[in-house]
N, C-alpha and C positions, 0 to 999 in steps of 0.2 A: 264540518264539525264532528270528532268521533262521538259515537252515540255511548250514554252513562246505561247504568240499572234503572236509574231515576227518570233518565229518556223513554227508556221503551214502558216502564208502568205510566208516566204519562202518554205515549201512544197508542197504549189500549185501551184506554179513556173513551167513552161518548163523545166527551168533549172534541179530543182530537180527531177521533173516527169522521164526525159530521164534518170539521173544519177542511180534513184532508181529504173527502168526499168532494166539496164542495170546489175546492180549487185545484180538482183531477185535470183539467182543460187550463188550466190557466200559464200565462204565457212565460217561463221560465227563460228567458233568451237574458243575459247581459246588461242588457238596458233598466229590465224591470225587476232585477233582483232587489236593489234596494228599494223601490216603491212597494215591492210587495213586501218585504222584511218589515219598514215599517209601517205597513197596513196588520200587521200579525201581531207586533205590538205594542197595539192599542188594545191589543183584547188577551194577549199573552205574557208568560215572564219574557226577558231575554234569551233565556236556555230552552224556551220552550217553542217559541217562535224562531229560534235557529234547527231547534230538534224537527219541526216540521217543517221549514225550505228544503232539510237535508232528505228528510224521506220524501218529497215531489219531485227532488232533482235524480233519486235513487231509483223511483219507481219508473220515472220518465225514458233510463238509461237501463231499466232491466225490462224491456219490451221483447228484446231481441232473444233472451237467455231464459225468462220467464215469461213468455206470451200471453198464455191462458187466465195467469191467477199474479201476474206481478204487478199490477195495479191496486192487488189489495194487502201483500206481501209486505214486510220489513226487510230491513237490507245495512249493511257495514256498506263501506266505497269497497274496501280491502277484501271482505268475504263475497262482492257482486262480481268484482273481479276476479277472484279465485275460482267460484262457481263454473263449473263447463254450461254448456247451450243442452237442449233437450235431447237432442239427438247424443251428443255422447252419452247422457245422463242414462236414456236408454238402453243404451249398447251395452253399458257396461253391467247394468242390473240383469239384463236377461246372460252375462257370459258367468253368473257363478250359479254352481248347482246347488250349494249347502243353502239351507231357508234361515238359518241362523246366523246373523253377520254384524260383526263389529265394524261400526266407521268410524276412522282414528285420523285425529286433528278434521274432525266433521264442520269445520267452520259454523256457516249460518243456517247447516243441516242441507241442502240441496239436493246431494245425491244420496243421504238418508232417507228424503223424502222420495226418492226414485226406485230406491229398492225397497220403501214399504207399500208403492204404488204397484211394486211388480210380486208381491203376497211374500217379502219377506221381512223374516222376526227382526227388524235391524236394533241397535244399540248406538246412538252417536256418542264420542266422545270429545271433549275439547279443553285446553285448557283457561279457555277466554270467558268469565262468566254473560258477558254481555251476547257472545255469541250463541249461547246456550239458550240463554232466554230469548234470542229472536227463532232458531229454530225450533223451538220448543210452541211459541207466538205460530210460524208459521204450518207447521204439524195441528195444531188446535184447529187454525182456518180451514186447512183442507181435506181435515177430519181422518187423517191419517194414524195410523199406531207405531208410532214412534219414539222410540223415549232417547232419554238425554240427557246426560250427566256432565258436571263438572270435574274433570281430571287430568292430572299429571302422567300423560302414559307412560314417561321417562320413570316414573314408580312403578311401573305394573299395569298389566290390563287384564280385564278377568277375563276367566279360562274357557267357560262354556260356552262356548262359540264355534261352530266349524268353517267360519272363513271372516277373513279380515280387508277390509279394505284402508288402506296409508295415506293419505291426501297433506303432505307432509307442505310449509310454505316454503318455496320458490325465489321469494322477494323479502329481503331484509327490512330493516325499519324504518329505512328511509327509501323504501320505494326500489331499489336496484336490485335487479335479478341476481340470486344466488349461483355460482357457474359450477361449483362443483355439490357433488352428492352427498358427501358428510359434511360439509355446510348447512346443507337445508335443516327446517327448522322444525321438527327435532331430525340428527341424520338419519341415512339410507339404514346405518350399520345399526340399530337399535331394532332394526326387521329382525333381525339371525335371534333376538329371547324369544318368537314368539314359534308353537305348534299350534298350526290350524294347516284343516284340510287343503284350503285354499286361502294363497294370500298375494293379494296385487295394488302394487303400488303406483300411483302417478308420476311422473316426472316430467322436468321438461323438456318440450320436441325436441329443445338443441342440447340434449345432454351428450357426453361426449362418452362415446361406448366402450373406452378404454374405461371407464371410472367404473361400470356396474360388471365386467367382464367376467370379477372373480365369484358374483355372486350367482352364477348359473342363469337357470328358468328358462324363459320367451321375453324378449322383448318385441313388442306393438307399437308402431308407428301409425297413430290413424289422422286422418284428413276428411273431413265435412267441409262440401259446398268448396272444394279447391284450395284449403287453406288449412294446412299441417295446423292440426289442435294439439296434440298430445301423446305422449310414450306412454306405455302402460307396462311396469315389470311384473309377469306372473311367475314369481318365487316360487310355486310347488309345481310347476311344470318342467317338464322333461331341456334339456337344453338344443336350444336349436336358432337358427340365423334367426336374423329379426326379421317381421313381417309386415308387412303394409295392409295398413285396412283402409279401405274407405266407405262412408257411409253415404245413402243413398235413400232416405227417408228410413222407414224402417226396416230396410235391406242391410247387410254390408258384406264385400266384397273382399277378398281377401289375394292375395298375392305372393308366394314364397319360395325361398331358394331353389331353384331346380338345377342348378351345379352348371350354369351357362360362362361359357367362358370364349375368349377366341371371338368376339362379335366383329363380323369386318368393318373396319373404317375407310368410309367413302364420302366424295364429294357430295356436296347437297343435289339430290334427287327430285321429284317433282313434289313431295311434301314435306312438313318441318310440324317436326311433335316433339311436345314436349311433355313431359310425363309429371304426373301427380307430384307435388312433395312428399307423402309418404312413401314413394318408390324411390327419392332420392336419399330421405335418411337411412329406409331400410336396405340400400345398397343393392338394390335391386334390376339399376337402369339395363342390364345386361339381360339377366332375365324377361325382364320385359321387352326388348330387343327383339330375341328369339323366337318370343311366344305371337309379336306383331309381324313379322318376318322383317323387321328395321336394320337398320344400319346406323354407325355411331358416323358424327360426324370428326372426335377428335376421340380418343381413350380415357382423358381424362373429363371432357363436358358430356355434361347429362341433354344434349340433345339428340335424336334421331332423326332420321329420315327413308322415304320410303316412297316406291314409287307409285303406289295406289292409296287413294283416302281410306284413313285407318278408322272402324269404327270403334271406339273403343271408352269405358269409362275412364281408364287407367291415364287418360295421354289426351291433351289438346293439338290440335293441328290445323296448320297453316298451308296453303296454298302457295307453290314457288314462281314466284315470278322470273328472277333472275339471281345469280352472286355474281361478286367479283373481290378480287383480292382486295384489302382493305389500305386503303391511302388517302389521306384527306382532302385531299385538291380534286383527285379524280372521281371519287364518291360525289363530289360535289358538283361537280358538272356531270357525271351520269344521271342526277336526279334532274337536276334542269335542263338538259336535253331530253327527259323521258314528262316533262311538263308537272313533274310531283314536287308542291308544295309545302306538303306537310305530313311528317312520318312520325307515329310512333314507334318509340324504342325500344325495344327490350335486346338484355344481353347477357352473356354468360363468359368468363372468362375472357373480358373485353375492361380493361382499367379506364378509360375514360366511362363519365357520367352522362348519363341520356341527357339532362340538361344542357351542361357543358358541349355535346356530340351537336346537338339541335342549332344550339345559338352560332356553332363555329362550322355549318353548314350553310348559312345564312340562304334560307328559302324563304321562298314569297308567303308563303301563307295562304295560296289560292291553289287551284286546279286537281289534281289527281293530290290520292292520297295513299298511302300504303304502309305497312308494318315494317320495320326495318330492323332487321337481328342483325347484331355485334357477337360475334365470336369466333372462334379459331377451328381450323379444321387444318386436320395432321400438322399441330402447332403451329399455323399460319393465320392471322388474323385474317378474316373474310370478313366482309356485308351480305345479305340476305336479305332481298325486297320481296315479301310476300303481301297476298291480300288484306285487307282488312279483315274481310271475315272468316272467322276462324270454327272449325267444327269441335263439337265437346260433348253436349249434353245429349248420351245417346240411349240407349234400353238398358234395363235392370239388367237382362239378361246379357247385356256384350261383356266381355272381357274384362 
């Protein structure tokens, strides 16, 4: 249920506080949605006993994005969703230097509340009033100084500020990702009214880099915990390739163009790495090549290979057992003469579906087990039976 004005001043209520206190543990699964709904009211309105199932199922689901304090937080579905995890939230507070900062389409305040965590003067703006008053709600809790206003920045945003932050939405009103950049809501091109020192904007990881090309800067490609979060355009930076970050607790790790080109392509070696997603938006699989002494396996797939275990944070890797060229009958008794039952898939430039690849493999489901890559090497479709265990999670300090 979208939350009203009228929702959130009833959830700052005593009343509600104790009620939503009280049913912090309580069992939200499917079954018991409706016993609990009407267990709420007997003692609530309708709109009020919907307003809190919606903040226990909100708080329950922002565990993972707000750990510390999102049990006691307010939340939209839409603004929980939008919100980054801690770790970017971090990242990005500590990369501007001005202490004065505007955050523009600040949703439910979240990363407002991350650069007034990290001692700066922030301003959120939004043009959602509901959204306003939950970041405003949540700033009060965590006794932060933040302030926050209701505003149309497509009117204007004030001036005294030397850096701005864009958190512009991504997803239209029925849920579907927005694909291009002056789509989003409000566009990319309403950046160019503003002067500040510094200004960076979010986008998303699959933006397509012909769209912001004409607009200069840095584009940042980062990735936490192995899963592409986020682009980030920094507009008053100098221009230059895009870069992959990845973060690392409160580390991160950075990767960039070094003009690698000419990477040889060879058959699969004794190992199979596969490199971060922020290394593959930021175009980097070559460079990274280079710097791990790898080998591609095709020009166009982002796999490598290498004949010593790579330690590396940039790159996961697989232990090689065997390849062979790729043909469905013969893969199929190579597996059942090697006594492997049951293989996970993973593939790259391989058009069959791991599901579909599994069932038309037809294995027993017992005995040895192994990883099985689908993909092409010097445009040939190959298989790849590597270990199951794969090496990853290595020192701050590797590559």
């Amino acid at each position: 249920m979208p939350l009203s004005l009228d929702n959130i001043a009833f959830l700052q209520s005593d009343r509600a506080h104790e009620q939503l206190e009280s049913l912090a543990s309580a069992d939200l699964s499917d079954a018991n949605i409706l016993p609990l709904l009407s267990r709420l009211r007997r003692s609530f309105t309708a709109r009020q006993a919907a307003a809190l199932l919606t903040t226990l199922r909100l708080r329950k689901a922002a565990k993972t994005k707000f750990p510390e304090h999102g049990e006691r937080m307010l939340f939209t579905d839409a603004g929980l969703q939008q919100a980054s995890g801690p770790l970017l939230r971090l990242y990005r507070a500590r990369q501007f230097e001005s202490r004065r900062l505007l955050d523009l389409c600040c949703g439910i305040g979240a990363d407002s509340l991350a650069f007034a965590a990290a001692d700066r003067e922030v301003h959120g703006l939004d043009i959602d009033p509901v959204r306003i008053a939950i970041a405003r709600h949540n700033a009060s809790l965590l006794r932060l100084p933040a302030r926050f206003s209701v505003c149309d920045i497509r009117a204007g945003i004030p001036s005294a500020y030397d850096a701005i932050f864009f958190d512009p939405a991504r997803r239209d009103s029925q849920d579907r990702r927005i694909q291009h950049v002056e789509a989003y809501i409000p566009p990319l091109s309403l950046a160019r009214k503003w002067r500040a020192r510094e200004i960076a904007v979010k986008l998303s990881p699959g933006v397509d880099l012909r769209q912001v090309a004409e607009y200069g800067g840095s584009l940042e490609f980062i990735s936490a915990q192995g899963r592409l979060s986020e682009a980030l355009l920094w507009l008053h930076r100098d221009f230059a390739q895009p870069v992959a970050t990845l973060l690392r607790g409160a580390d991160a790790l950075r990767l960039r163009d070094d003009g690698a080109q000419g990477i040889a392509v060879t058959a699969p070696r004794a190992w199979l790495l596969e490199p971060d997603p922020a290394v593959l938006r930021a175009g980097l699989v070559q460079t990274l090549a280079r710097q791990l002494g790898a080998s591609m396996l095709d020009a166009s797939i982002a796999y490598l290979t290498s004949d010593q275990p790579v330690q590396t944070a940039w790159a996961r890797s697989w232990k090689i057992r065997e390849w062979l060229p790729f043909q469905l009958k013969r893969l199929r008794r190579h597996l059942q003469a090697r006594g492997i039952g049951r293989v996970t898939v993973k593939k790259r430039g391989f058009a069959m579906q791991p599901d579909e690849l599994i069932a038309r493999l037809r294995l027993s489901g017992e005995g040895d087990a192994c990883v099985l890559v689908m993909t092409r090497c010097r445009g040939k479709a190959i298989a790849i039976l590597c270990d199951e265990a794969k090496l990853g999670q290595f020192p701050r300090n590797s590559l």
